[in-house]
C-alpha positions in Angstrom: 3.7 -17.6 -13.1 1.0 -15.3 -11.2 -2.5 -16.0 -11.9 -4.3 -14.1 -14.2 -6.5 -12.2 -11.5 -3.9 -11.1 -9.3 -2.1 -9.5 -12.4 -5.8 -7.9 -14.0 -6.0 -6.8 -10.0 -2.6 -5.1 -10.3 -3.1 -3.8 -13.3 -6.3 -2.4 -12.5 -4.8 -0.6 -9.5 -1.8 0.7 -10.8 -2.5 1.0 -13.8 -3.8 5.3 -14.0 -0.5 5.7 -11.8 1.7 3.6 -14.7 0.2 6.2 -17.2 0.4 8.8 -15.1 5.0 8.7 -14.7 4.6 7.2 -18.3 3.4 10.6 -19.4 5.5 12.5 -16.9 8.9 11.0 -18.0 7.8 11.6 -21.7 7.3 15.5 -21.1 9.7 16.1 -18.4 12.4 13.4 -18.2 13.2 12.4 -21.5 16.7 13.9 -22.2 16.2 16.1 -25.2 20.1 15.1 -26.5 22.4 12.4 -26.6 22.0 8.8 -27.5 18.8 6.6 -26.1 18.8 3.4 -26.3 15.3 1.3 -24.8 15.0 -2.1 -23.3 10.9 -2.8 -23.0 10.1 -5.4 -20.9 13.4 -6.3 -18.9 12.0 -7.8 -15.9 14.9 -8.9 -13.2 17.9 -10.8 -14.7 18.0 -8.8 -18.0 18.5 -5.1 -17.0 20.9 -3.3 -19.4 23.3 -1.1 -18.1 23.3 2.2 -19.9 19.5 1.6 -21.5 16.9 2.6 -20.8 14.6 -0.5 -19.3 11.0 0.3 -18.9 8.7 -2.3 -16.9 5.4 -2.7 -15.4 6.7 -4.4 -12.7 8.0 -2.2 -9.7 8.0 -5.0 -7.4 9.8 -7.8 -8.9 11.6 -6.5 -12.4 14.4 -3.5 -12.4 13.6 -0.8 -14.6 14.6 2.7 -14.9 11.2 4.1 -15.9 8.0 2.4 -14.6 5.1 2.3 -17.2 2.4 -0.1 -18.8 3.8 -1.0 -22.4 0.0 -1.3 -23.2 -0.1 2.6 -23.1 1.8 4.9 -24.8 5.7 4.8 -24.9 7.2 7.3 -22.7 9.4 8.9 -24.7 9.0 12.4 -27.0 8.4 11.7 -30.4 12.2 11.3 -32.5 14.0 10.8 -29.3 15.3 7.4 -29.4 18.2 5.5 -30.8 17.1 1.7 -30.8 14.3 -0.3 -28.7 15.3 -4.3 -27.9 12.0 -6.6 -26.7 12.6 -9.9 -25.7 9.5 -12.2 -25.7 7.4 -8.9 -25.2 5.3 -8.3 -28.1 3.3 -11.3 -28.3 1.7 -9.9 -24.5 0.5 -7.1 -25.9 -3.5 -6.2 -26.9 -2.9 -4.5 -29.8 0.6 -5.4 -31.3 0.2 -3.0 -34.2 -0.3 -0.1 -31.9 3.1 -0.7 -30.3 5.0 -0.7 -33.7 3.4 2.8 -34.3 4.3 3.7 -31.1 7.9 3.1 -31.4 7.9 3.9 -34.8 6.6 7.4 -33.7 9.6 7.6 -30.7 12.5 6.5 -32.8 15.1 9.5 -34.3 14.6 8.9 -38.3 17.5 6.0 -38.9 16.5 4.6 -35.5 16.3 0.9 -35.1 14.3 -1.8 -33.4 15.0 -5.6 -33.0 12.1 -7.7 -31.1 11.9 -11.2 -30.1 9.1 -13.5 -29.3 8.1 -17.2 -30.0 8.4 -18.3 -33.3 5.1 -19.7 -34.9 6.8 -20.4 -37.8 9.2 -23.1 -37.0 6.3 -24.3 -33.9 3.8 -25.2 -36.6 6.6 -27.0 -38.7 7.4 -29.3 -35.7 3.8 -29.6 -35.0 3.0 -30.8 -38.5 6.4 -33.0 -38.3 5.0 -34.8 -35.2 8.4 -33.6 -33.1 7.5 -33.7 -29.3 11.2 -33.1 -28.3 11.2 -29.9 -29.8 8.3 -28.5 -27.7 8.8 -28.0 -23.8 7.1 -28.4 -20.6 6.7 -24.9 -19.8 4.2 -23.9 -18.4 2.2 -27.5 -17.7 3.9 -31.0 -18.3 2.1 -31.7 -21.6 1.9 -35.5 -23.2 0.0 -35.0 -26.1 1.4 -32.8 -29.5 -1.2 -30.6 -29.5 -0.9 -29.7 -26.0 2.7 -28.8 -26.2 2.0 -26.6 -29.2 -0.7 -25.2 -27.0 1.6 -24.4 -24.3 4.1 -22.8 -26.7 1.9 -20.1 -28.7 -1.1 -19.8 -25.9 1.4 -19.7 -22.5 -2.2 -20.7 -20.3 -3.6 -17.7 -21.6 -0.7 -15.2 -21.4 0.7 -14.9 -25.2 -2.6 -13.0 -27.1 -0.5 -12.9 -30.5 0.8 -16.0 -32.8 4.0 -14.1 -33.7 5.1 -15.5 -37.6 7.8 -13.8 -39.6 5.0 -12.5 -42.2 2.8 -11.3 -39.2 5.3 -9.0 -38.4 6.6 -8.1 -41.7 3.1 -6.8 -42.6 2.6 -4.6 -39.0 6.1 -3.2 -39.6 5.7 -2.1 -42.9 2.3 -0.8 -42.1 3.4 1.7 -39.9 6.3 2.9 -41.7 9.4 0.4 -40.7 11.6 -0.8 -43.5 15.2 -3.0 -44.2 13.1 -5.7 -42.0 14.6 -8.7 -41.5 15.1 -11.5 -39.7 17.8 -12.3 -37.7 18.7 -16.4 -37.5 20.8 -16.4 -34.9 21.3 -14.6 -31.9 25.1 -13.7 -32.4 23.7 -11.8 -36.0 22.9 -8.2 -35.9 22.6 -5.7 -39.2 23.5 -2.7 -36.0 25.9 -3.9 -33.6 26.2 0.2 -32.8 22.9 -0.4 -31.6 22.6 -3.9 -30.3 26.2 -4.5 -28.5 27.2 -8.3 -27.0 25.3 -7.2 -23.9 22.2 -6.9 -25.5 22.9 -10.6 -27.8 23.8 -12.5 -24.8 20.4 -12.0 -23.1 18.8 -14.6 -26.1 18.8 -18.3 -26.2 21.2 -19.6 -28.7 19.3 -21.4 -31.9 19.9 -22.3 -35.1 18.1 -21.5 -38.2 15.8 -24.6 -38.3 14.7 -24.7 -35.1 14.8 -21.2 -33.5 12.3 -21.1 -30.7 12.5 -17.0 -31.1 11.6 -15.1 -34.2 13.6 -12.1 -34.1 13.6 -9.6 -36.3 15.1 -6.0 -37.2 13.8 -2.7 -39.1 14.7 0.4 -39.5 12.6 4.0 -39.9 13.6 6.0 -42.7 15.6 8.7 -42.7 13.2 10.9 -44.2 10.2 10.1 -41.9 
């Protein structure tokens, strides 16, 4: 894991040129037909062949389109079939914005499933006293609390507590509806959308003690 300077440094010097070919691909490069599909946040071992994966990281991650997911999406408004995020959304500033903003991308009917750690089911094992459910990622913790820290806080990296209602409320907010959460990663309500290759990039889990809350929503045809 970088240090938190050296990221604010590269943010702070790439980041007018990130907004700069995110706006570019959204006026110029999005294709104006056909079916889009967008990974956000893909890093290295989880490109998607035949997606489009957008990343902030030129360096380290693959990604088809290079742009700060703090900014806007770049893609035209109504131009995209489905976006996946997989432990994404709790990084992000301003959460709420980012639903909006793929809210305002997707075709009416479009779809979105996002990932990220599951508060929920972390505060019921904190409450139950279960260390073994907790990991050592990223400091070797002793103490309970300290492994719940490291779960929702990430040293400093996660800047939202991601729970089932959380999300329910942002996505309805901006328009989403049908959304759901999905228990296991083998259960889709689109598999049009979100195909084996997309599945197999999520940890398996079972109901009572996922370590990602995933959900899915839908915009409405008539938005």
């Amino acid at each position: 894991m970088l240090p938190r300077t050296v990221k604010a440094g590269f943010y702070f010097v790439a980041g007018p040129l990130m907004k700069a070919n995110g706006a570019l691909h959204r006026s110029l490069r999005t294709p104006r037909a056909g079916v889009i599909r967008a990974h956000l946040g893909p890093g290295q071992k989880n490109y998607l062949p035949q997606w489009v994966n957008v990343d902030a990281n030129m360096f380290t991650a693959r990604c088809d389109v290079w742009a700060d997911l703090r900014n806007k999406l770049p893609f035209r408004d109504g131009s995209v079939d489905a976006f996946y995020s997989h432990h994404v959304v709790e990084h992000l500033p301003n959460m709420e914005r980012h639903f909006a903003d793929m809210f305002r991308c997707l075709k009416p009917g479009g779809v979105i499933r996002i990932g990220g750690p599951n508060g929920d089911v972390a505060v019921r094992k904190f409450l139950e006293g279960d260390h073994s459910w907790f990991g050592d990622f990223p400091d070797k913790r002793s103490s309970i609390g300290g492994r719940l820290d490291n779960f929702l806080l990430c040293r400093g990296e996660h800047v939202a507590l991601l729970t089932l209602s959380y999300l329910q409320e942002i996505a309805t907010r901006v328009g989403f509806r049908d959304i759901e959460p999905r228990q296991v990663c083998t259960e889709t309500a689109y598999p049009d959308r979100f195909d084996p290759a997309v599945l197999a990039l999520e940890e398996e889990q079972t109901p009572e003690a996922a370590h990602t809350l995933i959900i899915e929503a839908r915009k409405p045809l008539d938005a």
